[in-house]
C-alpha positions, 0 to 999 in steps of 0.5 A: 037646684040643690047644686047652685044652692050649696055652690051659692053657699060656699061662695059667699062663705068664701067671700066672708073669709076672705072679707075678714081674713084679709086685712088681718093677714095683711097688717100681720105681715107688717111688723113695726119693729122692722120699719124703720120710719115706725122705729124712729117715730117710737124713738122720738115719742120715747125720748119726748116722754123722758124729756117730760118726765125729768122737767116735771121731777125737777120742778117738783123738786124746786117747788118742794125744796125742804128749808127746815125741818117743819117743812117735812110735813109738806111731802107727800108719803112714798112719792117725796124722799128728803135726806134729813142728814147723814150719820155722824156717830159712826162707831164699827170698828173704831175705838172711843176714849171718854174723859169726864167729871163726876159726881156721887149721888146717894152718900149721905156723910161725904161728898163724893167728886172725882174724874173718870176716864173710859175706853172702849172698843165696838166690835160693831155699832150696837156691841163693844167692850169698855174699861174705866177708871174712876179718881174720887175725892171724899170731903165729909160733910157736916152732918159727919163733922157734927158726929165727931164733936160728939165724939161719935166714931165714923170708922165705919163709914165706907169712902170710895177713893178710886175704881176700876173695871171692865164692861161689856156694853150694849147700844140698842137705841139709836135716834136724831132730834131737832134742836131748835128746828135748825139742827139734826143731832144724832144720839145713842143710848148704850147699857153696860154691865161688868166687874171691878175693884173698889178701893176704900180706905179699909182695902179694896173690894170686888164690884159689880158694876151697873150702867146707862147713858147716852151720846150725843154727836157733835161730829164724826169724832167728838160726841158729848156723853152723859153716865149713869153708873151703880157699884155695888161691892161690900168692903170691909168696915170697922165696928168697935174691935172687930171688922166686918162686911157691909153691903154699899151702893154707890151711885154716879152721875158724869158728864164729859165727851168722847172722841173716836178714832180712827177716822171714819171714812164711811158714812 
């Protein structure tokens, strides 16, 4: 009895295995990838799916088609990428001549007028190397011309008539702004510092020289620019019999453009 027992046994243990083992072994033995009516069927689904998928991104596109630049605000963040504009100021490796009009802010005998022509050299887009020459004029104003009918002397006066030098400037800050809301214009802010000659009535004097500006670009050859520049120097004045140095500070403000060369073809 115990016989037929564990014999009853082991044959329903063999029917389960074979029950669930089965079908399992059987559909393990049929591999998709090598059916070829499965392989065309993935191929169709796949290239259905790609078809969806480019007729979607192109009716976003047509639905989010940016006019202006208040429409940036409808994108939608990480999903949408709008190509504002491409730089137009591309400077690495490129040389720059600046010509421009300037003026002298801080002297309070004489009005200070002149042009100013400058070259530069960038090593990279954020470093270069920049000479300038400074052409002034100095037409004494009438505070001055009251102190001669006094009979009071001006000898000691310092009039700047010219100055030249060389600076190493450093472009840190690059950006665009929108102009009327119809333009993209790009702009950089540069940073100079260097040593010249100032030449004055009395002889010439080293000067330290001390500057900030900005262009703007017009394309990738003509940018307008604007200068800010300080000279500090002590020249050499005239008190009574004897001469002797005195610090002075000139402050300019010039406004002129720039144009780059050679072409650039990058960018």
């Amino acid at each position: 009895m115990k016989n037929n027992n564990r014999t009853a046994k082991f044959f329903l243990t063999l029917m389960l295995c074979l029950t669930v083992g089965f079908p399992n072994w059987v559909i393990a033995q049929v591999d998709p990838v090598d059916d070829p009516d499965i392989e065309n069927l993935y191929d169709r689904l796949e290239s259905d799916q790609s078809k969806r998928k480019n007729t979607k991104r192109r009716s976003n596109k047509k639905e989010k088609e940016i006019t202006s630049v208040s429409d940036l605000s409808n994108l939608e963040p990480f999903t949408d990428v709008a190509v504002i504009q491409r730089k137009y100021l591309p400077t690495s490796g490129r040389f720059e001549v600046s010509a421009s009009g300037l003026v002298g802010l801080n002297n309070a005998f004489f009005t200070n007028l002149g042009a100013g022509i400058r070259g530069s050299y960038f090593f990279t887009s954020s470093i270069s190397v920049e000479a300038s020459y400074y052409a002034l004029s100095a037409t004494e104003k009438q505070v001055t011309k009251d102190l001669k009918d006094l009979t009071v002397k001006t000898e000691s006066l310092v009039t700047p008539k010219s100055f030249f030098g060389v600076a190493a400037r450093w472009t840190p800050i690059f950006g665009k702004m929108a102009l009327l809301d119809e333009k993209i214009n790009q702009f950089e802010m540069f940073f100079s510092l260097g040593m010249g000659t100032t030449e004055t009535e009395n002889g010439s004097a080293p000067t330290i020289h001390l500057g900030t500006g900005q262009n703007y670009a017009i394309n990738k050859g003509l940018a307008f620019r604007w200068d800010a520049g300080v000279n500090y120097y002590q020249p050499e004045v005239v008190l009574g019999t004897e001469t002797e140095k005195q610090n002075q500070y000139d402050i300019f403000v010039a406004f002129g453009l720039s144009f780059y060369f050679p072409e650039a073809t990058y960018r």
